[in-house]
VOGU-3710 file (C-alpha; in Angstrom, 3 decimals, decimal comma):
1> xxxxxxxxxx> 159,491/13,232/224,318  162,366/13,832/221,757  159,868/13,802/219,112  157,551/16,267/220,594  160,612/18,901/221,273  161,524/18,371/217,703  158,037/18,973/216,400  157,320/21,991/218,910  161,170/23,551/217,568  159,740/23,061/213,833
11> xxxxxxxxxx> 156,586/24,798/214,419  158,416/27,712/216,316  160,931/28,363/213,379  158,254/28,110/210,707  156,343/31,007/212,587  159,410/33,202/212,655  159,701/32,382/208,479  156,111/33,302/208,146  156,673/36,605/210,328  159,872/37,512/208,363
21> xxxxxxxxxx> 157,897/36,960/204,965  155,090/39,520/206,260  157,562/41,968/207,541  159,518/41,467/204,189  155,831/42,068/202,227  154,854/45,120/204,413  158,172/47,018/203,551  158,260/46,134/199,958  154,509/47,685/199,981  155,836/50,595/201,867
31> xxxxxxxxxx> 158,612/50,829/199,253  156,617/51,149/196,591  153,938/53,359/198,349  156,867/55,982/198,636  157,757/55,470/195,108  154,626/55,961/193,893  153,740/59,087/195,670  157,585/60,457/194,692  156,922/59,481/191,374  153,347/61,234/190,965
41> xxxxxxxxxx> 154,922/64,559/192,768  157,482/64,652/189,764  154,934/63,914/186,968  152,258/66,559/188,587  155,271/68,797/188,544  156,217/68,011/185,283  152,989/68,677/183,638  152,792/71,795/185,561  155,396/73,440/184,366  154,785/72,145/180,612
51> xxxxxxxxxx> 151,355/73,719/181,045  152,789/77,141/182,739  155,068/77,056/179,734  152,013/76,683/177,261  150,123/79,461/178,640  153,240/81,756/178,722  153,438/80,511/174,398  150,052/81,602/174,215  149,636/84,551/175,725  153,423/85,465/173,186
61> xxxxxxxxxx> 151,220/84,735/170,587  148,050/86,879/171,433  150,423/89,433/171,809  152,048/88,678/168,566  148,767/88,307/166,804  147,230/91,376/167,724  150,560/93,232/166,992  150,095/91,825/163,646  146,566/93,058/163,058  147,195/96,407/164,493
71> xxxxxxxxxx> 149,911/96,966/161,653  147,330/95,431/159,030  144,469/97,852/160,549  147,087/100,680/160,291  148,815/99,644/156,995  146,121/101,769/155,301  146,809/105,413/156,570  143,639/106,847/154,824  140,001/105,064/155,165  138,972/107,051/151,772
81> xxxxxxxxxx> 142,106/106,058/149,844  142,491/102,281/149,844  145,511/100,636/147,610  143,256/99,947/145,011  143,036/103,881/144,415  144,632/105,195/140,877  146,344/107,982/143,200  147,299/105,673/146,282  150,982/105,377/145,443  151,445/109,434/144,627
91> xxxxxxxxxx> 149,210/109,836/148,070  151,477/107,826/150,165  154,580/109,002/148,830  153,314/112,607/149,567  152,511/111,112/153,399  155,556/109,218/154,099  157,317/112,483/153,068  155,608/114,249/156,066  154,314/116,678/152,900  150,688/116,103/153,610
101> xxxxxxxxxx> 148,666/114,807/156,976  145,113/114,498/156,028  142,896/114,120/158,924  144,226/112,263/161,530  141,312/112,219/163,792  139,060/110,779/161,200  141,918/108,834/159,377  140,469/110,379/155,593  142,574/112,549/153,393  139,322/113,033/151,073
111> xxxxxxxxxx> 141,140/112,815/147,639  137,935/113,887/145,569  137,474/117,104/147,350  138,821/120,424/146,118  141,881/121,756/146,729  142,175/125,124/148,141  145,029/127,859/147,737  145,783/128,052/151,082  146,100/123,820/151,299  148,247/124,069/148,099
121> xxxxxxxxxx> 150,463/126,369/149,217  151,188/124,774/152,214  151,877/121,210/150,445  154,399/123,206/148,364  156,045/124,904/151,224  156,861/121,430/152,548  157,507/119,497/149,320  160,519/122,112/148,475  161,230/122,871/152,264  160,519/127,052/151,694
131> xxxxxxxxxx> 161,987/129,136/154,880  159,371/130,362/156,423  158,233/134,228/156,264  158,235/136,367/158,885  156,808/139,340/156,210  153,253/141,044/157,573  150,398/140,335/154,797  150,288/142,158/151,676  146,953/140,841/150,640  143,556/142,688/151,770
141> xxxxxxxxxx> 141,757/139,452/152,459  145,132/137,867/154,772  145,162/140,699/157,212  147,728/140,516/160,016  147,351/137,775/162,326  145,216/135,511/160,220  145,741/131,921/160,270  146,701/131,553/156,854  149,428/134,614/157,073  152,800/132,757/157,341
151> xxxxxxxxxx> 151,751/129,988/154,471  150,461/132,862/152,235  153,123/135,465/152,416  155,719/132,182/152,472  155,217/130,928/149,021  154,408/135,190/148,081  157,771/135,508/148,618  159,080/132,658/147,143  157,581/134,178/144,128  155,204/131,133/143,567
161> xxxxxxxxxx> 151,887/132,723/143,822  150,729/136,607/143,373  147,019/136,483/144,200  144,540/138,777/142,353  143,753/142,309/143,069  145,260/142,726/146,325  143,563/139,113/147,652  145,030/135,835/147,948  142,142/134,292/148,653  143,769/131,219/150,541
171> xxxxxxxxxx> 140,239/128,953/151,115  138,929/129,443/147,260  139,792/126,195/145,563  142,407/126,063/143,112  141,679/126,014/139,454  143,985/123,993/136,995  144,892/127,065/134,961  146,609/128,203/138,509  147,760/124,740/139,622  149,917/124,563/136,203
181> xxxxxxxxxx> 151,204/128,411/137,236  152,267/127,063/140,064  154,077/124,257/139,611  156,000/125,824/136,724  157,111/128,472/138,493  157,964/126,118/141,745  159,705/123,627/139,621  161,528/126,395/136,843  160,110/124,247/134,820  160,706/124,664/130,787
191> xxxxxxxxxx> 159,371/124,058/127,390  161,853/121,009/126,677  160,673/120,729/122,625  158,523/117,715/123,048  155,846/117,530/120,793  152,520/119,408/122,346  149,112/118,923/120,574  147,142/121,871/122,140  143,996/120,931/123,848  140,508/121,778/122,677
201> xxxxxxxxxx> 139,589/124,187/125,443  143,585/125,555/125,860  144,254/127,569/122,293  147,467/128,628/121,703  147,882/132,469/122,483  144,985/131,788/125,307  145,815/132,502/129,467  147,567/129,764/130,247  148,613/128,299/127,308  152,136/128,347/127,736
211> xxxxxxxxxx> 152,554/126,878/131,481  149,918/124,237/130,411  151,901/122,960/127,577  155,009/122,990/129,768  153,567/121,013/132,529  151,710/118,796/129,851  155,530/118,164/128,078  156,982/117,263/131,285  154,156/114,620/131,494  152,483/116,119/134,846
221> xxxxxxxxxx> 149,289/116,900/133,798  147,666/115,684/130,590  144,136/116,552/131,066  141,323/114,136/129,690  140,002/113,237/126,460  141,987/116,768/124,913  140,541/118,719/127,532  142,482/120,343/129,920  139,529/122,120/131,967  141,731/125,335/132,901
231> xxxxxxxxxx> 138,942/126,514/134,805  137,637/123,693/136,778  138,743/123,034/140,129  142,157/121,022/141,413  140,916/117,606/143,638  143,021/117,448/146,389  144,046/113,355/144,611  145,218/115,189/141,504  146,976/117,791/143,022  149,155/115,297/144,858
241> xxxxxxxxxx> 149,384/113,754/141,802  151,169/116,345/140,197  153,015/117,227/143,032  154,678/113,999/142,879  155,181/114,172/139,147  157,231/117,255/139,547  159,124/116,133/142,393  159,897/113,042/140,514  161,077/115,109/137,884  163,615/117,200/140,143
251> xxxxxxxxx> 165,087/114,236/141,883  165,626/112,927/138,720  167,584/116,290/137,531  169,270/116,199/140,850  170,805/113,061/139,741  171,723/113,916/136,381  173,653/117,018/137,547  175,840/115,066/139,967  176,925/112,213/137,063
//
């Protein structure tokens, strides 16, 4: 009888030990259930914000990217004057001085076109900063009112250009003969006793002989191949050429009057 209450108390306490080891087993389980989850929350969360992070880099850097092509697309101001152009520099200098504007709307400033009187006058007008006239038209062909009336009658009284029988004639292009007038007379330019070989088609004693060789001495204009063709038409790309010769030329006077 003893033996069978012993053996009945052994089985009783073995089935509590089993029922405490699956108790213990279902809780660690549950324990690492809730880690688990916890511990995939924090890594989803993680890599979320890492990507949210990514995407705000990247979209930084289209912005940054397309800032940087919009300054190369706009680092040429002119689509007809490329750096590569022999006048590019003198052209830019000329822009970046607010002296000339082209045309904005097509983005050209057409450098090989001609020049006329009336664009020439106003590039001077803004190159030496002229006060502007308020003096009604003298010339037959500028009659009061006309667009080209303050620019004309502006550099007419600075003294720079005097038309031709009673006309300015402010859209006829500007011939070389006149463009070396001008820029002598704008600049008081002077013969400075450099040497001057005359050129084949400007004699000495001829029209223009004088403010050619002055503008040729001050190394603004030296023609081609000892031609000066006083005749021929200015291209808008020389004329800003020259203009920025002569302004060169000033600023450099300027300088050696204030030492």
């Amino acid at each position: 009888m003893r033996s069978r209450l012993l053996l009945l108390l052994v089985g009783v306490i073995c089935s509590l030990a089993l029922a405490g080891c699956e108790q213990e087993k279902t809780s660690a389980n549950e324990g690492y259930e809730i880690a688990t989850v916890e511990w995939s929350e924090n890594v989803l969360s993680n890599t979320s914000r890492k990507v949210n992070d990514v995407d705000q880099r990247a979209a930084q850097l289209e912005k940054e990217i397309a800032s940087l092509q919009a300054k190369i697309n706009n680092s040429t101001v002119f689509k007809d004057v490329p750096k590569g152009y022999w006048a590019y520099i003198e052209i830019m200098n000329l822009y970046n001085k607010g002296i000339i504007s082209g045309y904005p709307e097509e983005k050209k400033f057409y450098p090989e076109n001609e020049i006329s009187r009336y664009q020439a006058a106003s590039m001077l007008i803004k190159a030496l900063n002229l006060p502007k006239s308020t003096n009604q038209s003298v010339f037959t062909d500028v009659p009061s009112g006309h667009w080209t009336e303050e620019v004309v009658m502006t550099v007419y009284d600075a003294g720079l250009f005097k038309g031709s029988n009673g006309n300015f004639m402010p859209t006829a292009p500007m011939k070389r003969i006149h463009m070396a007038t001008v820029l002598q007379r704008a600049f008081d330019l002077q013969d400075n006793g450099d040497e001057f070989i005359p050129y084949v088609d400007v004699l000495e004693g001829s029209e223009g002989y004088e403010v050619i060789k002055i503008i040729s001495q001050h190394d603004i204009a030296k023609g081609s191949n000892g031609y000066f063709s006083p005749n021929n038409p200015t291209r808008r790309s020389h004329f800003s050429a020259f203009l920025t010769r002569a302004l060169s030329i000033e600023t450099l006077e300027t300088k050696e009057a204030a030492k």
